[in-house]
N, C-alpha and C positions, 0 to 999 in steps of 0.2 A: 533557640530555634527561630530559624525567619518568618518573621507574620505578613510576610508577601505570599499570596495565595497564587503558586508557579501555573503558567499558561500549560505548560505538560511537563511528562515529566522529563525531560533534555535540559540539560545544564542554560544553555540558549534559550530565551525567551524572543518570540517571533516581536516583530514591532508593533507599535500598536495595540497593547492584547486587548480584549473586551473585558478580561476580566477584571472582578474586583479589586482592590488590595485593602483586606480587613485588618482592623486591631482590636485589642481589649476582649472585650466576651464574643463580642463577635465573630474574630476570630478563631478565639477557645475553642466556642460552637462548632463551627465547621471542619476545623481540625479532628476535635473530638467525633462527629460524621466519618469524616473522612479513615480515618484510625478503627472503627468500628467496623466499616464496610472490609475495608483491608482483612481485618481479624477475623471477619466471617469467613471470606471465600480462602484464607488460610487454614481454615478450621474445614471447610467443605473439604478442600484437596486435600490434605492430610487424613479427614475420618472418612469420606462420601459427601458426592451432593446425596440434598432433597430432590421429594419430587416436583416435575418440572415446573408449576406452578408454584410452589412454595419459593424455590431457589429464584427462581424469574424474579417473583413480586418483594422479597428481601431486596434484590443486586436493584431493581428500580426504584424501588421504595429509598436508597441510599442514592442513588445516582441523580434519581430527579429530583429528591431534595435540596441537596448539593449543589445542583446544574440553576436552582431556582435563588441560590443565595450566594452565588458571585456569580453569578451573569446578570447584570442592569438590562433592563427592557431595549435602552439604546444607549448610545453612546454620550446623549447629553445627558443621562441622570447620573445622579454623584455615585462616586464610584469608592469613598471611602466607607460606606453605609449599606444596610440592605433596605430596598424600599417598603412601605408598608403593603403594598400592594404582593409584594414576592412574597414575604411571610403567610399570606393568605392565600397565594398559590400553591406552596412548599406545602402548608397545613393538607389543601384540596386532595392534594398527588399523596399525599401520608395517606389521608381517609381511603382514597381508591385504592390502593395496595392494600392498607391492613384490613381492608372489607375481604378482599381474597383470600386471606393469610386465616383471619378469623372464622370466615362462614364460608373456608371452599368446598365443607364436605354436601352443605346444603343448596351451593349452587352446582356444584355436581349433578346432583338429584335431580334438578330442574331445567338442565339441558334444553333448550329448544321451549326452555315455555317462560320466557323472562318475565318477572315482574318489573314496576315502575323505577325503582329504586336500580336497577341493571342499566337501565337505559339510561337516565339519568347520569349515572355515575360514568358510564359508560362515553358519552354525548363530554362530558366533564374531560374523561381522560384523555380521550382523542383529542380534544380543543387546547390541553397542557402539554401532550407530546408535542405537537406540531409547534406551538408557541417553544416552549422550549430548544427545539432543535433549529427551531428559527436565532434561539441567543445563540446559538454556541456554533451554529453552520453555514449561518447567513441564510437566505431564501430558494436558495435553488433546490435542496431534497424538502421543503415544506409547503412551495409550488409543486413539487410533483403527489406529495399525499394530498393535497386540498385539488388537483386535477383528476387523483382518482378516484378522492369520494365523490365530487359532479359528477364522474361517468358513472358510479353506483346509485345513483340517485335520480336520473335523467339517459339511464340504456334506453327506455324505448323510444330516445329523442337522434340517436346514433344512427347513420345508414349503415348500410349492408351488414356486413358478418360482423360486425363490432355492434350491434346492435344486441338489445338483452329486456328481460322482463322491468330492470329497476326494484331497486332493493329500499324499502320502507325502513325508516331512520331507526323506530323499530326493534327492526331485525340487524338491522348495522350495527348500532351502534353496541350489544350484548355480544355480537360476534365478534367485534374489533377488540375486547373489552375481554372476555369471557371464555375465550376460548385460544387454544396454542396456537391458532390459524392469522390471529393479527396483530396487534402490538407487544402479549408476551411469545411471540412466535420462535419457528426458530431463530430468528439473528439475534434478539434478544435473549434466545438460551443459551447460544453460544457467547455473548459477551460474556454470560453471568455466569457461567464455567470454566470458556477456556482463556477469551481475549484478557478478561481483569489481569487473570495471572499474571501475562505475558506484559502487559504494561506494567505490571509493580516490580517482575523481574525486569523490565528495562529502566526501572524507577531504580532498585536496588544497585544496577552495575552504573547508572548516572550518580548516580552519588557516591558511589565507590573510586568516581575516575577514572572508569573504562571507557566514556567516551575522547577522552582527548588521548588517552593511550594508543586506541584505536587509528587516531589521527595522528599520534608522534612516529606507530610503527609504518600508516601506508608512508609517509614522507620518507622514514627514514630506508622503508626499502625501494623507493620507484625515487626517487627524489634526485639520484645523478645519473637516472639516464635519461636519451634524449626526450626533452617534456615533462621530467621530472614532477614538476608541479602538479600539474595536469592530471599525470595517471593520480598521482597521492592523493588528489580529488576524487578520482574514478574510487580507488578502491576503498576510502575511508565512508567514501557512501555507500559502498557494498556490505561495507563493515557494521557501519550504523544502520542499516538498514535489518538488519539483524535484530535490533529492537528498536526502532523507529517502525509508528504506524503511521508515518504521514510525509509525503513525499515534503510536504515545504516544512516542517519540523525539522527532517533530515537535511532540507536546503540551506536553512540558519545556522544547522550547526556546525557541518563541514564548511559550509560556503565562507563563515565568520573568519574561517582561514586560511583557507585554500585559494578562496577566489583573488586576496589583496596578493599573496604571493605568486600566483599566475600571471597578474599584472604587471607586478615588479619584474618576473624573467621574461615580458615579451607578448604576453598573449594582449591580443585586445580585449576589452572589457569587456564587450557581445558575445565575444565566444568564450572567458572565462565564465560569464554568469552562467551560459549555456549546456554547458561542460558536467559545472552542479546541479544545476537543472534536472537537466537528462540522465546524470547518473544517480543525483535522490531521488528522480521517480521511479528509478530500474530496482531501487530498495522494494519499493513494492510488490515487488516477482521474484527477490530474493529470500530463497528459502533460509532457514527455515520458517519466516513469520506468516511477510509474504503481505503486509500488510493486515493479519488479522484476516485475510481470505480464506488462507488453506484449510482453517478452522471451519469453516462455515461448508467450503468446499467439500471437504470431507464428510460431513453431514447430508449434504444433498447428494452425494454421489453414493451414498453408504458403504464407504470403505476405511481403512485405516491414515489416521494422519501421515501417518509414514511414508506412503503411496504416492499423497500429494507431492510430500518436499523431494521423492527418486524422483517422479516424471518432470517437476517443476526445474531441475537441477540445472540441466543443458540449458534448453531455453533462454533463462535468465544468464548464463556462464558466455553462450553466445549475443545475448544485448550488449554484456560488460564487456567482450574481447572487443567490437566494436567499435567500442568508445572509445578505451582507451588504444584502439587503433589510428583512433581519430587523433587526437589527440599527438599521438609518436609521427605522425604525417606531419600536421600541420607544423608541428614543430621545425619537422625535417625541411618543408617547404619557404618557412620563413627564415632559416640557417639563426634557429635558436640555440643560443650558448647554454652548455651545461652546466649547474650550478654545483660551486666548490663545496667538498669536503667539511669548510669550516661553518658552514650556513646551516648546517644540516644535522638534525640528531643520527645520533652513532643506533643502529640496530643495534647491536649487542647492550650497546646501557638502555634501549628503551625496554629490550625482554628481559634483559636481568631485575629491572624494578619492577615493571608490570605482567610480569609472566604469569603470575596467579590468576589476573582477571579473564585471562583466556579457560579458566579450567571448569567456570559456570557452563558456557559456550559448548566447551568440550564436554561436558558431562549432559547438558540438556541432550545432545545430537546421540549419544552415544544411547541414553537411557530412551527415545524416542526408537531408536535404531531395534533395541532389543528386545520391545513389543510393548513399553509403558505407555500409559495411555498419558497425554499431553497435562493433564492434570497432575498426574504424579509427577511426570517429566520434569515441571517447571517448578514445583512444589519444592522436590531435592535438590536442585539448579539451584532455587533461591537458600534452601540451609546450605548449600556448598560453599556459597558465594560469601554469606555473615563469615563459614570457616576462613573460606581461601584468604580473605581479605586482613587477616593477622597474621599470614606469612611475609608480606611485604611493608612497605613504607608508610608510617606512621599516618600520613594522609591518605589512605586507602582502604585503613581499618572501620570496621563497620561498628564504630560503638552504638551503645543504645541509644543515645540520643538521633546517631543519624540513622541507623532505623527506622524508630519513629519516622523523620521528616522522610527516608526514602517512603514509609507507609502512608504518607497526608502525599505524601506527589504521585506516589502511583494509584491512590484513589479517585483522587482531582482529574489524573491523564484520563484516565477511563473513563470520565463522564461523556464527552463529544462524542466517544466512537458507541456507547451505552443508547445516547440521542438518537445515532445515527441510525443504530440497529432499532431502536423503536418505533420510529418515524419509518423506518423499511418496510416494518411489518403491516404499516398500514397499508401500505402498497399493495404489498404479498398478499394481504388479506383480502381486498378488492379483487385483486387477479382470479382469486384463489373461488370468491364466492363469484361473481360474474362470469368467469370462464374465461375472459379476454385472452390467457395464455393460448389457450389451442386458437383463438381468431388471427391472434399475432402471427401464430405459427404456420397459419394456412397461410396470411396475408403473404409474409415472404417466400412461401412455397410457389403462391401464385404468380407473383411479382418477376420472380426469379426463375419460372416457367420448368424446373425441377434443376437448374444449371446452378449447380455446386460454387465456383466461381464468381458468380453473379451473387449468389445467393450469402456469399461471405463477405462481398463487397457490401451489401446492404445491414449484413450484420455489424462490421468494421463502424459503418456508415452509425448507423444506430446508437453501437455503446460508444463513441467517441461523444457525440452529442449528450446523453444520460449522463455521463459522469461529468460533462464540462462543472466543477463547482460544486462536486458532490464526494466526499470523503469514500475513500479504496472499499472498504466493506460495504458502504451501501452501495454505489455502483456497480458493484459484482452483483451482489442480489437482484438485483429488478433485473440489471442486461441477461444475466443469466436463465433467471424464471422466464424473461419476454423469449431470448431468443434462441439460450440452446437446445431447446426440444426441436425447434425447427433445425437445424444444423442436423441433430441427431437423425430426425426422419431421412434425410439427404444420404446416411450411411455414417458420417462421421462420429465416432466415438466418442463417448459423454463427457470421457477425460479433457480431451483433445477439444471439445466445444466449449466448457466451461475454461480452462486456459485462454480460448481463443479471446473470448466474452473478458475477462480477467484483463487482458495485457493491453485491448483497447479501449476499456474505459479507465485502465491507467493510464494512456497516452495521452488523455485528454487534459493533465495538467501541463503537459509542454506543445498544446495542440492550439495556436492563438484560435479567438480574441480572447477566452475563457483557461489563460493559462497559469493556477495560481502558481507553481512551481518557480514558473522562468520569471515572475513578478516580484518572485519574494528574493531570487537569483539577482536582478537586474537592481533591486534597493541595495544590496550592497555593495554590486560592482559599480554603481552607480552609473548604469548605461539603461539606453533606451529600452524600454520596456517592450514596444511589438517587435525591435530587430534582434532584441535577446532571443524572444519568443521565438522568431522564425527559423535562427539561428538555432536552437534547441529542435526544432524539429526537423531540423535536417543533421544534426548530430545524433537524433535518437532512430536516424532511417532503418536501422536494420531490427529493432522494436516494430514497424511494420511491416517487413518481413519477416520475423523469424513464425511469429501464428501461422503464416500458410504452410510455410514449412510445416512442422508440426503436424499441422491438420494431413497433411497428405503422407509427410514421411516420419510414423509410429515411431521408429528408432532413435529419434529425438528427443522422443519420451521414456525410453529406456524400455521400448519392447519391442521381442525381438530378439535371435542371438547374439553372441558378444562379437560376431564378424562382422553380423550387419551395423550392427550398433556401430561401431568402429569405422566401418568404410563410411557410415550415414554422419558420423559424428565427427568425422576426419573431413571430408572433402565440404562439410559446411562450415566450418572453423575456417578453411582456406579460403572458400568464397565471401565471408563475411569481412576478412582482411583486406581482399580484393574490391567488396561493394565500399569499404572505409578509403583505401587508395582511390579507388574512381573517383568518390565526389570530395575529397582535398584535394584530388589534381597531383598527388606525389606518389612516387613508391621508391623504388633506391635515390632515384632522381626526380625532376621535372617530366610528370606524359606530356604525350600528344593528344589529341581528340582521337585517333582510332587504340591505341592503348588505354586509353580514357574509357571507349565505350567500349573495349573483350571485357576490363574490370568491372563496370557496372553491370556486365551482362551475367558474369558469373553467380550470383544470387539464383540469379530465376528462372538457374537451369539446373539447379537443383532444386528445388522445390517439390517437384514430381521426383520420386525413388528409383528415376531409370537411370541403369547403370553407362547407359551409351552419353546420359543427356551429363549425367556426372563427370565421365570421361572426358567430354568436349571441356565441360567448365575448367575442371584442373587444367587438362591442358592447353587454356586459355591462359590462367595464371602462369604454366611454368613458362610459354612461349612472351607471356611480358618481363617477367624477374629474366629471362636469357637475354632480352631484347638490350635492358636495362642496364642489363651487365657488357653488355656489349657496348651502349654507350658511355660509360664511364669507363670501359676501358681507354677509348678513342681518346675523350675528352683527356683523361690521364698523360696518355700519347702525346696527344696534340700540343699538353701545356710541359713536359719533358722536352719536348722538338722546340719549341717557343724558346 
């Protein structure tokens, strides 16, 4: 077994890691953690969770441990050792858990009237989340908890409506502590239920060798047509995104090979790095995971997970036609050669060796589908997966050894996103005791003078900013909490506002200056990092369109009858190929500027569900594809005559 302690769990390790690389007992140690945590919430899914404080203060109790004994304070303390300093932090974060675990029947009881030792411990935990999510997330979600305990602390120092009584360290600190409302909140009950899982089942198929199967079948099926490379990027990151929670995880690892063979047929390296960019952030919207959102989504919406991954389906289905729209353009625009037969794996020999790894996949969606709760769902996924994996090629099989090691990486993975949901709840928690959600709410009710339009521009505005630097699951929460209740007041449905919230605090890693995605894209295409950047936000353009859509036309989300859904889900598929032709500048041929701007215009007239405004769009596209064909016929002509 490897005593490199994996950056997550993806076969690709990001450059740089922070983390440690352990040996000797040390190692042992954390492995042994790591292997424990696994065995619990294997043992929840399989018998039942606890209740929600029990299960919470276990899943942190391992998480923050862990998080505190290979993550270094910084980058200059040694990194083959843990410091003394972490051991007495790890110890602190044990004491605060297991006080829960031990005495919750008797802080139960005393609710609302905390003794010293609450606060205390209390003051203690909050000061460890935050440090900790500072190792493992950098400072951008540890400036936003340390910005909303000030506001809790200092409301009456706030003008107008954001103004508030101020909260006594007190009462903060038992409540942040003590209760499901702040750090073991919901984000942290859903790590410690549904996200673990779904990292150790993408821990189980990384080690299995489903990720590079993933990446031998998109090649082997997009691979000789025009752009080949390119889509094989598009959809290997659609693929990996399936169990990737981290748009630049999913960037390292398709990018590792996609991006140098994009290079090699012709793309330039701005728009290769680009390409994986914009399509491992669009993993993040890809059902079923979704980035570890849908989970949380589901929770705050109170409906079934299954709900999420229908309405989430389209949406995400039209970012990725997009792209790989883009993609088959540029190609066409720069008279990119097809790449041969001999370069390229054979579909048929990549499914005949790795067909099994698809049957986890296939069995999760299927047992989701048929009313399992995501627990069990992923619970069966994973014994499927030990099965399937002894039908196939001896490198595939799940013996016990790599078990184990898929169990110590899918422990390790789930610690960031574990930080991340902690460190949320501190947020949630302020919101939640101050009120600032409904002041938010009025603010851009106010702002936006009740204009729906305006008032999405400001929300767009907002979660792009929130998530700049801030890992999929926490930016969903805070944007979400701040700002779809006000979306909702507006009329927009809860579904439809929390998506909206969802897809542009995902955009924010291909959104410069703050773009880890296209950063992590451009280290290995080895191109400029802001003109990767800029380049990826103009490949992910129809990612800023498709939210409004959505928002106005329901059918997108799959409600609605199967007519409308069809005509709404047909003629947006059309213009989305059209908004990808407009700004490449190609469609069978070379446009002009007035067939340049029918094609950019068809987007944003469907947007609104009128069937007139829909009419004109298509018939925008079919009168350029005529126009099109008209030239190429001439041109044909012309060079026959010649």
């Amino acid at each position: 077994m490897s005593e490199e302690i994996l950056k997550n769990p993806l076969p690709v390790e990001e450059p740089d890691s922070k983390k440690r690389t352990l040996t000797g007992w040390q190692y042992t140690l954390v492995a042994g953690l790591a292997l424990a945590a696994s065995s619990f919430h294997l043992y929840t899914a399989a018998f039942g969770l606890f209740a929600a404080m029990y299960q919470r203060s276990v899943h942190w109790l391992f998480m923050g441990v862990i998080l505190f004994l290979i993550y270094p304070a910084s980058k200059n303390r040694p990194k083959d050792r843990i410091d003394p300093l972490d051991w007495v932090l790890a110890i602190l974060l044990a004491i605060g858990c297991l006080n829960i675990l031990l005495n919750w029947q008797e802080i139960a009881i005393r609710q609302g009237a905390p003794i010293a030792s609450d606060v205390y411990l209390g003051v203690i935990m909050v000061v460890l989340v935050i440090e900790g999510t500072r190792r493992a997330m950098g400072w951008p979600l540890p400036i936003m908890a340390i910005i909303s305990l000030l506001y809790a602390f200092f409301g009456p120092y706030f003008p107008g409506i954001l103004a508030h009584g101020g909260i006594p360290i007190g009462e903060l600190a038992p409540f942040q502590y003590l209760r499901t409302d702040g750090i073991f909140g919901v984000p942290l009950g859903v790590s410690a239920s549904f996200i673990f899982l779904f990292v150790l089942f993408g821990a189980f198929l990384s080690t299995s060798g489903a990720g590079q199967f993933f990446i031998d079948l998109a090649v082997a099926l997009t691979g000789r047509s025009q752009g080949g490379p390119g889509k094989a990027a598009v959809v290997s990151s659609a693929l990996m995104g399936t169990v990737s929670g981290s748009s630049c995880a999913n960037t390292v690892t398709t990018g590792a090979f996609t991006i140098p063979l994009m290079k090699q047929s012709g793309y330039r390296s701005e728009f290769a790095g680009a390409i994986v960019a914009a399509a491992s952030t669009g993993g993040q919207v890809m059902p079923p995971v979704m980035g570890a959102a849908a989970f949380i989504m589901a929770q705050f919406l109170g409906i079934s997970y299954w709900e999420i991954v229908v309405a989430a389906a389209i949406p995400a289905t039209l970012y990725f036609v997009s792209i790989m729209a883009m993609v088959h353009f540029r190609a066409g625009k720069i008279g990119m050669k097809r790449l041969s037969g001999e370069d390229l794996p054979k579909a048929g020999k990549v499914l005949k060796e790795g067909w099994h790894l698809l049957i986890p996949i296939i069995t999760l969606i299927a047992f989701l589908a048929t009313g399992y709760s995501p627990v069990k769902a992923v619970f069966w996924s994973i014994v499927f997966l030990i099965g399937c994996s002894w039908i196939g090629k001896k490198e595939h099989r799940m013996t016990p050894r790599r078990i184990l090691q898929a169990m110590i990486d899918g422990a390790i993975g789930a610690v960031d996103v574990a930080a991340a949901c902690a460190c949320s709840g501190i947020v949630i928690g302020v919101i939640g005791i101050t009120g600032v959600g409904l002041a938010f709410s009025s603010f851009v009710l106010s702002l936006s003078h009740g204009i729906l339009p305006l008032a999405l521009m400001l929300t767009m505005v907002g979660s792009i900013i929130l998530g700049m630097g801030v890992p999929t699951t926490a930016q969903y929460i805070i944007t979400s909490t701040l700002a779809a209740p006000a979306l909702a007041e507006m009329g927009v449905p809860m579904m439809a506002a929390h998506l909206f919230c969802l897809y542009f605090g995902v955009l924010a890693d291909v959104t410069p200056p703050v773009a880890l995605a296209t950063y992590a894209a451009s280290g290995i295409a080895k191109s400029n990092p802001m003109k990767t950047g800029f380049t990826a936000l103009v490949v992910a353009v129809a990612g800023f369109l498709v939210p409004y859509m959505f928002v106005y036309n329901h059918y997108l989300l799959f409600q609605g009858n199967i007519f409308q859904i069809a005509i709404g889900c047909g003629s947006a598929f059309l213009c989305i190929i059209g908004l990808a032709s407009g700004v490449q500048g190609y469609f069978l041929t070379h446009i002009n500027i007035v067939e340049r701007a029918a094609l950019l215009a068809t987007p944003f007239l469907i947007i609104a569900p009128y069937m007139t405004a829909n009419l004109v769009a298509v018939g925008l596209m079919v009168a350029v594809f005529m126009f099109q064909k008209l030239k190429l016929s001439r041109a044909a002509q012309l060079s026959s005559d010649g």
